[in-house]
MDAnalysis code that builds the backbone (N, CA, C; Angstrom):
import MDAnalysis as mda
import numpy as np

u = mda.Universe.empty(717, n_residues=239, atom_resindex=np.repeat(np.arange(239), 3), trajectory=True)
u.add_TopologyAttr("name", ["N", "CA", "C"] * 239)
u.add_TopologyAttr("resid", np.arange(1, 240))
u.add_TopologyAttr("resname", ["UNK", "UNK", "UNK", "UNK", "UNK", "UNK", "UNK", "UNK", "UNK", "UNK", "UNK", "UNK", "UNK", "UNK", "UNK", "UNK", "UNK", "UNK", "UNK", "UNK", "UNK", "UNK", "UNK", "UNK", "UNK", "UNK", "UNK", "UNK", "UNK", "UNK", "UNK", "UNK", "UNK", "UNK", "UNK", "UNK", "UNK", "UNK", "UNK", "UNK", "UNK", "UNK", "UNK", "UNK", "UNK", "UNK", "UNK", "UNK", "UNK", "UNK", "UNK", "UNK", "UNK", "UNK", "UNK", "UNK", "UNK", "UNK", "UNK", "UNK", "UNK", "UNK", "UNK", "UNK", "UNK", "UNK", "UNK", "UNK", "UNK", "UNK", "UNK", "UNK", "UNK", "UNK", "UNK", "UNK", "UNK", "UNK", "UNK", "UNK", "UNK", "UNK", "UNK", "UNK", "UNK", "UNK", "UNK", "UNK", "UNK", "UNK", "UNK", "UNK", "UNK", "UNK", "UNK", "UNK", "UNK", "UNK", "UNK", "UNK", "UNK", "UNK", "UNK", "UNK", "UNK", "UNK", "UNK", "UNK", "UNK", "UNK", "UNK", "UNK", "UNK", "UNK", "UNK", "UNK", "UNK", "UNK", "UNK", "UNK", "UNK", "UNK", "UNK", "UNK", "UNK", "UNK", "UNK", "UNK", "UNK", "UNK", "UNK", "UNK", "UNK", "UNK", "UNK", "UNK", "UNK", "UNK", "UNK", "UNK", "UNK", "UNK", "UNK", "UNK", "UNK", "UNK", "UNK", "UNK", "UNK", "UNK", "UNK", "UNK", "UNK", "UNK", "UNK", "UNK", "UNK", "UNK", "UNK", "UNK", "UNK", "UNK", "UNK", "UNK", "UNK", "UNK", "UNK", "UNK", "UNK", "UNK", "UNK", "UNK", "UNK", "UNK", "UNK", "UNK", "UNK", "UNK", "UNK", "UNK", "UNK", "UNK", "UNK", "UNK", "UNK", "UNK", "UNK", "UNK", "UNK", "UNK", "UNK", "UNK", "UNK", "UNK", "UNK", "UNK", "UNK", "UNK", "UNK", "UNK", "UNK", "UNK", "UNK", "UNK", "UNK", "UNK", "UNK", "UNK", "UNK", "UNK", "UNK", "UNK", "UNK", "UNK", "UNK", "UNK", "UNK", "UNK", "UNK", "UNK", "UNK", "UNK", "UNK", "UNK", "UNK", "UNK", "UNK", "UNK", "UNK", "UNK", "UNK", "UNK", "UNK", "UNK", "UNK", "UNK", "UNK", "UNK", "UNK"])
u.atoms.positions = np.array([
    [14.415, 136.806, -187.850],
    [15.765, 137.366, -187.754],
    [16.678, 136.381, -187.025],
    [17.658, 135.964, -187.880],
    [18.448, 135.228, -186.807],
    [19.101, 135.757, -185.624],
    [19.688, 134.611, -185.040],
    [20.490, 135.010, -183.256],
    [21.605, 135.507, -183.785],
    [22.194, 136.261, -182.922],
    [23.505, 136.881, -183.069],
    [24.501, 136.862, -181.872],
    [25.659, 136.405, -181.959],
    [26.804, 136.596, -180.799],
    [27.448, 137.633, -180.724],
    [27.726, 138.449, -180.035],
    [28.901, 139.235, -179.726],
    [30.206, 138.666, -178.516],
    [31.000, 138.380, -179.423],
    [32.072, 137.484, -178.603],
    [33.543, 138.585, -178.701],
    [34.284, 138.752, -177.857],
    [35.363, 139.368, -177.652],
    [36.648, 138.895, -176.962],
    [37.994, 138.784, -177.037],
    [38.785, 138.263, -176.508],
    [39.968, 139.194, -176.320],
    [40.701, 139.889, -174.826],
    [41.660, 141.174, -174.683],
    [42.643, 139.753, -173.336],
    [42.729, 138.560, -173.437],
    [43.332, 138.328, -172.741],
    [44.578, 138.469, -172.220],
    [45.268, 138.689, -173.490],
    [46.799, 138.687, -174.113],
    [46.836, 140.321, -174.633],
    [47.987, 139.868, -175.460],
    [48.363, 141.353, -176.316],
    [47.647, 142.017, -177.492],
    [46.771, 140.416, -177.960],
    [45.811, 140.749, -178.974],
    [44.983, 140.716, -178.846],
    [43.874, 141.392, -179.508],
    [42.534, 141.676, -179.000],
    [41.891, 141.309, -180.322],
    [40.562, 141.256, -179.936],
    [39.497, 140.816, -180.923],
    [38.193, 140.994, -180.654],
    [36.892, 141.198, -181.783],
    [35.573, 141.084, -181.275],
    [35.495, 140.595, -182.771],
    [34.036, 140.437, -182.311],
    [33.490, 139.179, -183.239],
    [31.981, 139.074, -183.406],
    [31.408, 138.980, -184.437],
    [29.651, 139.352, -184.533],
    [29.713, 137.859, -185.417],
    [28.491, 137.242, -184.857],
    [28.673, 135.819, -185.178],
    [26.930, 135.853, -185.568],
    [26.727, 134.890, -186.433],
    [25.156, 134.129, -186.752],
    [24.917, 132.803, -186.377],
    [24.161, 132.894, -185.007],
    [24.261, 131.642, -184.234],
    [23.429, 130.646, -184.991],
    [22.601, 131.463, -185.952],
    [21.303, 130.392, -186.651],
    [21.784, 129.551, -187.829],
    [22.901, 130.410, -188.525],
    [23.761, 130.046, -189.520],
    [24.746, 129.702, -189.254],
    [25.269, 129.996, -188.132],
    [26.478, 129.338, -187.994],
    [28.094, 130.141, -188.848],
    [27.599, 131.310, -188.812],
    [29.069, 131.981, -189.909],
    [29.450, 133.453, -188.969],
    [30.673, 133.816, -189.392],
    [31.580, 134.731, -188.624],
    [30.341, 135.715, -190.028],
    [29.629, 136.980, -189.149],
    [29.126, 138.414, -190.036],
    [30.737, 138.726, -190.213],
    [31.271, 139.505, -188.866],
    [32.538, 140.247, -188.636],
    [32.969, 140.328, -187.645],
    [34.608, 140.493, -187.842],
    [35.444, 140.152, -186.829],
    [37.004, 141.348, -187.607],
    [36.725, 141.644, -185.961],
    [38.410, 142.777, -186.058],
    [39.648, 142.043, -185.277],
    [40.438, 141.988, -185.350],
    [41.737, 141.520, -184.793],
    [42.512, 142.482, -184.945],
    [43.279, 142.649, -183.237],
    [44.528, 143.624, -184.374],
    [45.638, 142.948, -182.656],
    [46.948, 143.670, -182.904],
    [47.957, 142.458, -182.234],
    [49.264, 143.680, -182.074],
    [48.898, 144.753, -181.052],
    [49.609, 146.525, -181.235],
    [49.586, 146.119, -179.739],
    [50.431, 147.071, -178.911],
    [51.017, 147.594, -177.886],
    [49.883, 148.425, -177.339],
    [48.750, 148.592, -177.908],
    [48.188, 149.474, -177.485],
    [46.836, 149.011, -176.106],
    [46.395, 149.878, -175.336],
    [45.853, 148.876, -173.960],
    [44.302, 148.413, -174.464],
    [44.192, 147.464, -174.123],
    [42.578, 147.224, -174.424],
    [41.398, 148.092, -174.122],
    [41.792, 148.680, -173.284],
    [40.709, 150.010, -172.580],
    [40.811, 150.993, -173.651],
    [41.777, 151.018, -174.516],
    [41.873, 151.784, -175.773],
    [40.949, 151.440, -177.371],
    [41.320, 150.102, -177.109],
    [40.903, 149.486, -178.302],
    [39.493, 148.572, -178.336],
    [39.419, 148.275, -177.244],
    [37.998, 147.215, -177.401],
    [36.396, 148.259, -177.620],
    [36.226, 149.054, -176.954],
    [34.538, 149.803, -177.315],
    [35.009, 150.058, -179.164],
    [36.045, 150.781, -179.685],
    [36.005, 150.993, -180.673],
    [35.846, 150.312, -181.439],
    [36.799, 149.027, -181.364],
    [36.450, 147.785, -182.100],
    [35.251, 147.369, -181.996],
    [34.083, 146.935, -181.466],
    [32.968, 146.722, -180.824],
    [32.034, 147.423, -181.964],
    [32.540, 148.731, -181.581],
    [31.445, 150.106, -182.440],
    [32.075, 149.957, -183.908],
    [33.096, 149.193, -184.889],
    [33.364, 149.493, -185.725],
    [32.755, 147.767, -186.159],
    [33.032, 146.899, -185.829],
    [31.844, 145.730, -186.380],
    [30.683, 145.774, -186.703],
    [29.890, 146.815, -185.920],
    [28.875, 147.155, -185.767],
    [28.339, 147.485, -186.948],
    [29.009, 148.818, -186.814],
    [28.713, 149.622, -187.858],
    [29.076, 149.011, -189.530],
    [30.614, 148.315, -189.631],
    [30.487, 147.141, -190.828],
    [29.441, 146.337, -191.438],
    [28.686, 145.961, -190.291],
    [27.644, 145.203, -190.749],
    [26.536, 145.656, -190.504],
    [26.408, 146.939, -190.878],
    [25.156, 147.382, -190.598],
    [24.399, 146.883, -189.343],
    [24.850, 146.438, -188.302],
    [23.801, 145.948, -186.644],
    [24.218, 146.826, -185.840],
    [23.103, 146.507, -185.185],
    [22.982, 147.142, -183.582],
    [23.069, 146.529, -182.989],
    [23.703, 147.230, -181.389],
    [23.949, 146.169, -180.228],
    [22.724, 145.919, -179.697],
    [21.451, 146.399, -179.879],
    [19.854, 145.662, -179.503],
    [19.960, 144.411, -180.408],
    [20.329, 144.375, -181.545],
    [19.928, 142.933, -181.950],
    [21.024, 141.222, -181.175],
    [21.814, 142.215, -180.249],
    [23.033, 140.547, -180.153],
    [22.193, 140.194, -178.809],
    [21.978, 138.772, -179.433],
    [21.050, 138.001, -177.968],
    [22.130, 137.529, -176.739],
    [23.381, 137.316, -177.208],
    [24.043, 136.833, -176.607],
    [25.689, 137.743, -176.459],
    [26.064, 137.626, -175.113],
    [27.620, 137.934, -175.424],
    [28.568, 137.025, -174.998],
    [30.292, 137.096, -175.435],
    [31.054, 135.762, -174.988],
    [32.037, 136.479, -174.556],
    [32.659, 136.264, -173.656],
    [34.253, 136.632, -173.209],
    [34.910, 135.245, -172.862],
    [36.456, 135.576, -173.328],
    [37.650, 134.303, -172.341],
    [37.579, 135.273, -171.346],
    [37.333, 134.833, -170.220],
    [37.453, 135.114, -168.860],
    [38.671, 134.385, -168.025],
    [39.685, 133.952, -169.077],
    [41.171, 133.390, -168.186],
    [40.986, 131.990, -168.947],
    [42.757, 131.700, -168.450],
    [43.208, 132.724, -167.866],
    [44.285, 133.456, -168.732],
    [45.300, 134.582, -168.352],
    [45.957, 135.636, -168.933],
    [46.170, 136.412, -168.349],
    [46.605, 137.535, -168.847],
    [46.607, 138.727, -167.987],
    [45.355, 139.230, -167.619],
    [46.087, 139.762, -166.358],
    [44.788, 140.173, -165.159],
    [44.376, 141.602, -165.515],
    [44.804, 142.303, -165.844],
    [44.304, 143.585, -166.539],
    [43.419, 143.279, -167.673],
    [43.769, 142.629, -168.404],
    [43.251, 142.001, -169.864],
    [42.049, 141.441, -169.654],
    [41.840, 140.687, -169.413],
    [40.948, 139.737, -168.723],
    [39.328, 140.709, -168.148],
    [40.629, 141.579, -167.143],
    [39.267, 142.653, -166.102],
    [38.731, 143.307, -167.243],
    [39.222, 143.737, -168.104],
    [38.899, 144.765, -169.154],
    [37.731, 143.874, -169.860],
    [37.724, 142.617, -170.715],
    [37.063, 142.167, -171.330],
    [36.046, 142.130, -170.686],
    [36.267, 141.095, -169.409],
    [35.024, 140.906, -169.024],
    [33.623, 141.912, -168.469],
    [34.483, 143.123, -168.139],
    [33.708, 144.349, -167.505],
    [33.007, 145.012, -168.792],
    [33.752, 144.921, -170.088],
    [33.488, 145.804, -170.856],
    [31.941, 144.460, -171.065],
    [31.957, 143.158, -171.210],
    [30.777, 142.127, -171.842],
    [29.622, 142.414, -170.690],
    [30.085, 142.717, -169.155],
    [28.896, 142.682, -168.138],
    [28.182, 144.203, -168.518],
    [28.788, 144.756, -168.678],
    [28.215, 145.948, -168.987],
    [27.282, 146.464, -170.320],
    [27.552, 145.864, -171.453],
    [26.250, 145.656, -172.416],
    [25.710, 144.492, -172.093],
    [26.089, 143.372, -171.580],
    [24.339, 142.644, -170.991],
    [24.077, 142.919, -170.229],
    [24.527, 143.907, -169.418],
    [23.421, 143.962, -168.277],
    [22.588, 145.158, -168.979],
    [23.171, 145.849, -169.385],
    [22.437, 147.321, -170.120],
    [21.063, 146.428, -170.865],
    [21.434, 145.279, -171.487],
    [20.440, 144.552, -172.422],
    [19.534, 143.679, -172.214],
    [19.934, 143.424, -170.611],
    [19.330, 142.247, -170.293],
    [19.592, 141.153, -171.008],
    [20.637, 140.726, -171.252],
    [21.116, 139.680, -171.901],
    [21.874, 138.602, -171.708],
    [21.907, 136.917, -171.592],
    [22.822, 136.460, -171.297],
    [24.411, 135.904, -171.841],
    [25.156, 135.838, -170.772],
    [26.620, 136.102, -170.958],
    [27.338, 134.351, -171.201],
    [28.474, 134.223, -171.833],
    [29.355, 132.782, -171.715],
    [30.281, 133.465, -171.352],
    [30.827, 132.595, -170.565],
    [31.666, 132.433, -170.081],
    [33.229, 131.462, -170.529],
    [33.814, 131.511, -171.335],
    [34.532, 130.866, -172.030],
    [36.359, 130.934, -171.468],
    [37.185, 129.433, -171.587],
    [38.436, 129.548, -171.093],
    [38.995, 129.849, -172.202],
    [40.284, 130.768, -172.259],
    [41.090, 131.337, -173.173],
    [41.586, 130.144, -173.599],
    [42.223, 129.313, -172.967],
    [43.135, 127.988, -173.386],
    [41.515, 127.188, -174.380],
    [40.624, 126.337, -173.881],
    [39.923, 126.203, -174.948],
    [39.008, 126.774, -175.987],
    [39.239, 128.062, -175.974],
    [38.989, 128.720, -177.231],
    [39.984, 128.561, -178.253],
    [41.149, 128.143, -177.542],
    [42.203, 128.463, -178.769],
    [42.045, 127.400, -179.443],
    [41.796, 126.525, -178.906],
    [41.666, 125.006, -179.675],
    [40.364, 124.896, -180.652],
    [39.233, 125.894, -180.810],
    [38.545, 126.150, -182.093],
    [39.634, 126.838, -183.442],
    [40.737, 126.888, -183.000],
    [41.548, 127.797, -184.112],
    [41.543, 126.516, -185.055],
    [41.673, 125.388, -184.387],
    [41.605, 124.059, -185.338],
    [40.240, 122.675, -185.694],
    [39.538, 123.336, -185.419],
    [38.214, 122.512, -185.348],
    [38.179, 122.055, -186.272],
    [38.572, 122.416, -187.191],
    [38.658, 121.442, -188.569],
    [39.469, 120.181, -188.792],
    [40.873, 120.152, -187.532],
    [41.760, 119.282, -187.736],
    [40.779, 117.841, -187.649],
    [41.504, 116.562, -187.769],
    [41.124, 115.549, -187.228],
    [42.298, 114.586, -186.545],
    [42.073, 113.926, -185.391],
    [42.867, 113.137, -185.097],
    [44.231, 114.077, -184.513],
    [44.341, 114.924, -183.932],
    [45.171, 115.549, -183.523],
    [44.995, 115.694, -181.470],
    [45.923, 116.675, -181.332],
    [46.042, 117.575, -180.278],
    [46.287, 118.728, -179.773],
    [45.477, 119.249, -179.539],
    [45.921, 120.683, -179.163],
    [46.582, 121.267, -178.086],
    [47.314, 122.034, -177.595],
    [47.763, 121.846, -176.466],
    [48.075, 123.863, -176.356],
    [47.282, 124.170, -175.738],
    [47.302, 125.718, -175.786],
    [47.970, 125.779, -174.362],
    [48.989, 127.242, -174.211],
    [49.830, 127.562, -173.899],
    [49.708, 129.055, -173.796],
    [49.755, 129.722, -172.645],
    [50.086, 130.844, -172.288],
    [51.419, 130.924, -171.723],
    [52.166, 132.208, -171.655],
    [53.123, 132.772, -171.229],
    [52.818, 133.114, -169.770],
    [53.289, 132.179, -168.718],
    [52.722, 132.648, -167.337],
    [54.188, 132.935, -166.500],
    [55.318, 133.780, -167.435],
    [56.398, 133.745, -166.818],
    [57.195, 132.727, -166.341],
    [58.489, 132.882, -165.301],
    [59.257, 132.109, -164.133],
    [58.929, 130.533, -165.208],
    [59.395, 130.685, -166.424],
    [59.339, 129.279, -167.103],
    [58.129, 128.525, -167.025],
    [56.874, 128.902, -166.567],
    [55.428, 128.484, -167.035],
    [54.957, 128.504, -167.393],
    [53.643, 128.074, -167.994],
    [52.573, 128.336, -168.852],
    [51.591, 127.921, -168.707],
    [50.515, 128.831, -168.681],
    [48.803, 128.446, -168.362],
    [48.647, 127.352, -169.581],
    [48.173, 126.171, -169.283],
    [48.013, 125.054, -170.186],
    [46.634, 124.318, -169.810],
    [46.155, 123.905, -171.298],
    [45.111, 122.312, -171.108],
    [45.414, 121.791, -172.915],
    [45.001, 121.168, -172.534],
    [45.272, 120.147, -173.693],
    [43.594, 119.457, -174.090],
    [43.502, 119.675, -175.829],
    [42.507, 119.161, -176.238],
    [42.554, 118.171, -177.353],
    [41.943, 116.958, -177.692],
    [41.397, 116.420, -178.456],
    [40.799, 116.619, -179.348],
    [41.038, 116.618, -180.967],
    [39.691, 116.881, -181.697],
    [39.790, 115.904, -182.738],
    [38.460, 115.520, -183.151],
    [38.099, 114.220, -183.803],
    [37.224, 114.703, -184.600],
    [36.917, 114.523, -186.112],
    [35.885, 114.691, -186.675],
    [34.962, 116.041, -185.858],
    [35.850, 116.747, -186.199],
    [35.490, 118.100, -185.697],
    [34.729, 118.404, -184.143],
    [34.960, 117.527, -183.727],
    [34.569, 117.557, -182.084],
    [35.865, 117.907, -181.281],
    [35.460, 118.793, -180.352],
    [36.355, 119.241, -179.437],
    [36.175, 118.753, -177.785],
    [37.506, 117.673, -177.071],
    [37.020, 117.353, -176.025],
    [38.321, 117.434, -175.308],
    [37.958, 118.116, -174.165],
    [38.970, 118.399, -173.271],
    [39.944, 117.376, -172.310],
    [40.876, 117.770, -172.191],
    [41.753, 115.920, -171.684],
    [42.317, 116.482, -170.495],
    [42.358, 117.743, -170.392],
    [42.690, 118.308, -168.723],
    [42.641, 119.167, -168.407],
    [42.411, 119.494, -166.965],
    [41.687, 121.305, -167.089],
    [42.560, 122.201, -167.063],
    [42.009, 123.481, -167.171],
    [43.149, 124.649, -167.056],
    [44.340, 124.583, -166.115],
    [45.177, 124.968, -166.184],
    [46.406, 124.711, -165.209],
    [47.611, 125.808, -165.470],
    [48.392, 125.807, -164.604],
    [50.036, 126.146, -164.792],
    [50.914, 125.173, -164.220],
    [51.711, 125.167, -165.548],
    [52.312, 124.375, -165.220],
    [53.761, 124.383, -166.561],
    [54.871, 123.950, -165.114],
    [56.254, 124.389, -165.878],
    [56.490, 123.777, -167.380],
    [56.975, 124.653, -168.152],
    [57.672, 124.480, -169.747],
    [57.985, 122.776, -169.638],
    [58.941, 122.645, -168.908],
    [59.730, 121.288, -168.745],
    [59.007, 120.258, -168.926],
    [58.053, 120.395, -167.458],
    [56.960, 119.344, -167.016],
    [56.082, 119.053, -168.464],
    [55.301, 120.255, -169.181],
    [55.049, 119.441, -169.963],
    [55.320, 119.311, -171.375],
    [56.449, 119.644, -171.476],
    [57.362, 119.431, -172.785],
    [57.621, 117.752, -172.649],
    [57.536, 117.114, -171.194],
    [57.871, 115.957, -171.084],
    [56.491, 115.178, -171.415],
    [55.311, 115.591, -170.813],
    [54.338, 115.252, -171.399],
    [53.554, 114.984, -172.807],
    [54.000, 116.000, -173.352],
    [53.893, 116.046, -174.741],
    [54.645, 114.823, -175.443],
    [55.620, 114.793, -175.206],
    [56.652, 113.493, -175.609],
    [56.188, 112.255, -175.485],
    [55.842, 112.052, -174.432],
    [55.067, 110.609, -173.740],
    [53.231, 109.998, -175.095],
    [52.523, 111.261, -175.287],
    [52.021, 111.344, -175.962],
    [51.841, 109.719, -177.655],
    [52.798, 110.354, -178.413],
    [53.376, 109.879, -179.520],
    [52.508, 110.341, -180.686],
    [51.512, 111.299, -180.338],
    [50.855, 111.671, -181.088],
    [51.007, 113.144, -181.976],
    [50.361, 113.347, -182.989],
    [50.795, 115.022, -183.445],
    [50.008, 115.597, -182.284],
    [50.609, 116.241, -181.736],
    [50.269, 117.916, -181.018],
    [50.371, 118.739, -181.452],
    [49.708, 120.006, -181.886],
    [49.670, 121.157, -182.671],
    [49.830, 122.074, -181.002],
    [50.935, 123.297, -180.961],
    [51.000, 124.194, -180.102],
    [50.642, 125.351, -180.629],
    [49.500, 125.720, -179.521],
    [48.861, 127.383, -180.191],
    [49.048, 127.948, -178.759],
    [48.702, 129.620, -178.639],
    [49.121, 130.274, -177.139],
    [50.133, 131.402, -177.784],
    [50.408, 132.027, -176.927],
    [51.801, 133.350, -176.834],
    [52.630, 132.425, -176.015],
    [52.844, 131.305, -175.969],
    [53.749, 130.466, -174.999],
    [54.207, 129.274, -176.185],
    [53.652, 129.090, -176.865],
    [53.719, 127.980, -177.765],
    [55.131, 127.914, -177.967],
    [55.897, 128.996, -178.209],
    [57.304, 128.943, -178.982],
    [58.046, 128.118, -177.511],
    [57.549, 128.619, -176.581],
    [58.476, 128.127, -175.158],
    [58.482, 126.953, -175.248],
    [57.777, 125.924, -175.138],
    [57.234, 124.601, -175.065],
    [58.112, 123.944, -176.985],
    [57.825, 124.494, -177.800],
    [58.426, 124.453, -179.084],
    [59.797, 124.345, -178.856],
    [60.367, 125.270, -178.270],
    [61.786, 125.193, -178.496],
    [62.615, 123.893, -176.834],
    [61.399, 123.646, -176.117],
    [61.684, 122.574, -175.450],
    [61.544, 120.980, -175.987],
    [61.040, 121.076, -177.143],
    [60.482, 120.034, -177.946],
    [60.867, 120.462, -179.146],
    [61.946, 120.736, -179.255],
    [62.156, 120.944, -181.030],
    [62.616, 119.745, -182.045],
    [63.183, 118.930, -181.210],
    [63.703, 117.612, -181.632],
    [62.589, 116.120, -181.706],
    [61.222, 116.895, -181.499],
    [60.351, 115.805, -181.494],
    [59.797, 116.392, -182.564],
    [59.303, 115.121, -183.888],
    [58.795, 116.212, -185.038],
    [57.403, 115.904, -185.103],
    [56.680, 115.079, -183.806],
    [55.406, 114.960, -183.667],
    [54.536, 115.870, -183.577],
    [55.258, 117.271, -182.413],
    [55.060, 118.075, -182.137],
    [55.182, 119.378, -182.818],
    [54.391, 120.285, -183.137],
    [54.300, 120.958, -184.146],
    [53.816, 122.422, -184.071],
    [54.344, 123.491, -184.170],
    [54.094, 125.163, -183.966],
    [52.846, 125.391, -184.570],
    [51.871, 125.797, -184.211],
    [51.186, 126.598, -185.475],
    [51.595, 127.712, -185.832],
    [50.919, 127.766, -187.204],
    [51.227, 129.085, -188.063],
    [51.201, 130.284, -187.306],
    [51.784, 131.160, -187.469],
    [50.971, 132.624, -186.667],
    [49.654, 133.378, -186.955],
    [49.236, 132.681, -188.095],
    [47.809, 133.156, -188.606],
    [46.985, 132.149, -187.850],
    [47.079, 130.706, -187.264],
    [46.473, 130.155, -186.318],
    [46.788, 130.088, -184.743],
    [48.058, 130.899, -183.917],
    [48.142, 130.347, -182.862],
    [47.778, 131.103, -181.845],
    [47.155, 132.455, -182.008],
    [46.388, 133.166, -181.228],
    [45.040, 132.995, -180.964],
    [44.531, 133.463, -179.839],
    [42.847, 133.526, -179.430],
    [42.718, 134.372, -180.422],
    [41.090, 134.166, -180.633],
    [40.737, 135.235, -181.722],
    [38.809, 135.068, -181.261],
    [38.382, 136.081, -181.122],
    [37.250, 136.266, -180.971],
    [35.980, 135.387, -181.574],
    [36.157, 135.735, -182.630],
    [35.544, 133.800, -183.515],
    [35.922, 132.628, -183.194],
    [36.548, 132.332, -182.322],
    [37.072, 130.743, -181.967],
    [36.452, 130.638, -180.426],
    [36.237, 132.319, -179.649],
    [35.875, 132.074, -178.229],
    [33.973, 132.024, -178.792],
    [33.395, 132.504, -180.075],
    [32.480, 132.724, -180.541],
    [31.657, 130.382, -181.063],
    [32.483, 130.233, -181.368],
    [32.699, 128.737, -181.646],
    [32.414, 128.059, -180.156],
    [33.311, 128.021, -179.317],
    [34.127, 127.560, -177.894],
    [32.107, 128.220, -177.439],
    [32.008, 129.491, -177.051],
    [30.478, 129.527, -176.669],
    [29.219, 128.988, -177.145],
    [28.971, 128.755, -178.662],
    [28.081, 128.194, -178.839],
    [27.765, 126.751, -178.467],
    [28.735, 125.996, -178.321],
    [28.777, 124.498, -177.304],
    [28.395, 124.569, -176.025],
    [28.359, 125.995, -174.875],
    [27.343, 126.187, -173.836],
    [26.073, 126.714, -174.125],
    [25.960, 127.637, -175.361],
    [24.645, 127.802, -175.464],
    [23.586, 126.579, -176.263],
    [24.160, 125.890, -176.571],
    [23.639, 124.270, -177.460],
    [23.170, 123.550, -175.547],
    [23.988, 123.687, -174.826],
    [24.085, 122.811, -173.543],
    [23.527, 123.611, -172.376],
    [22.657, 125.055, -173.021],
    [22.327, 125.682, -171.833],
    [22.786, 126.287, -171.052],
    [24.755, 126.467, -171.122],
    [25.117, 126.451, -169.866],
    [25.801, 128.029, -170.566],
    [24.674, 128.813, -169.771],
    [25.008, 130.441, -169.861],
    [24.644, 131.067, -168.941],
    [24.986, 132.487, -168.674],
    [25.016, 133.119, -167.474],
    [24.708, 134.303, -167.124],
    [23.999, 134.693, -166.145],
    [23.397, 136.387, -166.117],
    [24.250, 137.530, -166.494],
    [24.468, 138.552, -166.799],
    [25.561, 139.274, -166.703],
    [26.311, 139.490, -165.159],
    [25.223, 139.011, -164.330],
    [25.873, 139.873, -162.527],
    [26.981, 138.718, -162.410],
    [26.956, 137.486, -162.945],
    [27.644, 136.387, -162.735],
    [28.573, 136.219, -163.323],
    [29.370, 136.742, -164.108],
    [30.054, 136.981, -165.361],
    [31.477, 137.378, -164.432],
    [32.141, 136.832, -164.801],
    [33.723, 136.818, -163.486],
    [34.688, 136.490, -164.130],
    [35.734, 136.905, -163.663],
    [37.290, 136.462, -164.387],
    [37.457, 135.046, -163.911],
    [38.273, 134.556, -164.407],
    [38.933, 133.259, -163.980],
    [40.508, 133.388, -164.159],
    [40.961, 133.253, -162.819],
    [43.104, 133.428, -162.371],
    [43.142, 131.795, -161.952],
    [44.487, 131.504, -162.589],
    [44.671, 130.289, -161.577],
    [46.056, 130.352, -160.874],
    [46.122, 131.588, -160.630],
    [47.124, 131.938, -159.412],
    [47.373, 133.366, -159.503],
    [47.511, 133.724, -158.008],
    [47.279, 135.166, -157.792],
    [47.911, 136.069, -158.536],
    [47.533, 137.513, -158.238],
    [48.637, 138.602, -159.465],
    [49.556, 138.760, -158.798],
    [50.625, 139.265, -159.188],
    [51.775, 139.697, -159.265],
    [51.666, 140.546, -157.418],
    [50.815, 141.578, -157.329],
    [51.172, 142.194, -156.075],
    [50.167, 141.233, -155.046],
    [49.299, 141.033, -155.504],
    [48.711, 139.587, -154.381],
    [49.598, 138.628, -153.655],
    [50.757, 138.118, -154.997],
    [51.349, 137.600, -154.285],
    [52.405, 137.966, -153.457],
    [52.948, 139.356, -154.176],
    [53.914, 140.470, -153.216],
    [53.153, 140.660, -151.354],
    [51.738, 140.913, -151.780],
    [51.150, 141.207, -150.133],
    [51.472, 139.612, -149.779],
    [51.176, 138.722, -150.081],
    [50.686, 137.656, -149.176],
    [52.251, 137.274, -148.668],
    [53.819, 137.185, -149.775],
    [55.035, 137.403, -149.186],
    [54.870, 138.302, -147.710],
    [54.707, 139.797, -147.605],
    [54.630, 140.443, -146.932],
    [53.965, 140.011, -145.791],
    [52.809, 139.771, -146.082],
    [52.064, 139.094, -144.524],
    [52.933, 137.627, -143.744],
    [53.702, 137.165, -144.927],
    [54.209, 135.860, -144.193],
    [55.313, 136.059, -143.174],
    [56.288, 137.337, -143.610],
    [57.309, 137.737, -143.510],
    [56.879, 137.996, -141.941],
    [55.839, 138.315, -141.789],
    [55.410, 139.519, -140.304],
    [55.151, 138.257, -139.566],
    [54.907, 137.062, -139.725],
    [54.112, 136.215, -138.874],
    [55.609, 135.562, -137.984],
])
């Protein structure tokens, strides 16, 4: 019987799961959907409706994947709690995957390009890294970050190369770079995370070993939430 992934992605506004054949290498099934509605709503169902599509059970997935960041912090808690909780039920191990390079499997096929994924991190920022892909290899050129529209709209420029922008931020960075025609939007059928691409993005740690108990299985922020940083204002204010 071959291996099987269960990979899921609620970072953003869109959500996804994903039943993968690690032995074959092919998407079984995958739900996407891109609604207002909260992930605590939509992810077990989605989950239980792949399932049931493809005739499997959650005893047969050896493995599970979440983007664990970064994104929204609700989003994020949701995914990842909902993945610790059937491996640990399964005894099973977990990946751990970044939202920004998952997105950059949306193009694994490109060659000779750049990817440059982009979240919406407000106050004119965006959670960013930037990837490389060559003859279908994917290699990372800087790590996760935030960092302002401007800053690297200027970066991008310096470049001279095609950059492909994927993310819920992409248009920001796009319309700071609209006059460079190096630089380039993806489609909307490619510029979201999607559960098969964080399903892709994991099998390169499970090829490399590098997977994880369920107790270990954690979000990843690269800067505090919204009232974190309201308290820590507050505590400064008092000093």
């Amino acid at each position: 019987m071959s291996m099987k992934l269960l990979s899921l992605d609620s970072s953003a506004t869109t959500a996804s799961v994903c039943l993968y054949d690690i032995d074959d290498e092919k998407i079984i099934g995958e739900f996407f959907i891109n609604t207002k509605l909260t992930h605590s709503q939509t992810l077990v169902p989605m989950i239980d409706a792949v399932l049931k599509s493809t005739k499997s059970e959650l005893s047969e997935v050896d493995y599970f994947a979440v983007n664990c960041g970064p994104g929204s912090f609700t989003g994020i808690r949701i995914g990842v709690s909902v993945i610790k909780g059937m491996a640990m039920a399964l005894d099973k191990k977990c990946i751990c995957t970044s939202t920004l390079e998952s997105m950059a499997y949306n193009f694994v096929d490109a060659d000779d390009v750049v990817v440059c994924s982009c979240m919406d991190a407000r106050r004119n920022q965006v959670y960013n890294a930037l990837f490389s892909i060559n003859n279908g290899e994917v290699a990372r050129l800087c790590e996760d970050r935030a960092v302002s529209v401007e800053d690297l709209a200027d970066e991008l420029k310096a470049l001279g190369k095609t950059v492909i922008l994927v993310g819920d931020g992409a248009h920001l960075v796009a319309k700071a770079t609209e006059n460079v025609d190096f630089i380039i939007l993806a489609h909307d059928s490619k510029r979201y995370q999607t559960a098969s691409s964080v399903a892709l993005c994991a099998l390169q740690s499970i090829k490399n070993d590098n997977v994880l108990n369920a107790s270990s299985l954690m979000p990843t922020y690269l800067r505090p939430s919204q009232a974190e940083r309201e308290r820590i204002k507050k505590e400064e204010g008092k000093i």
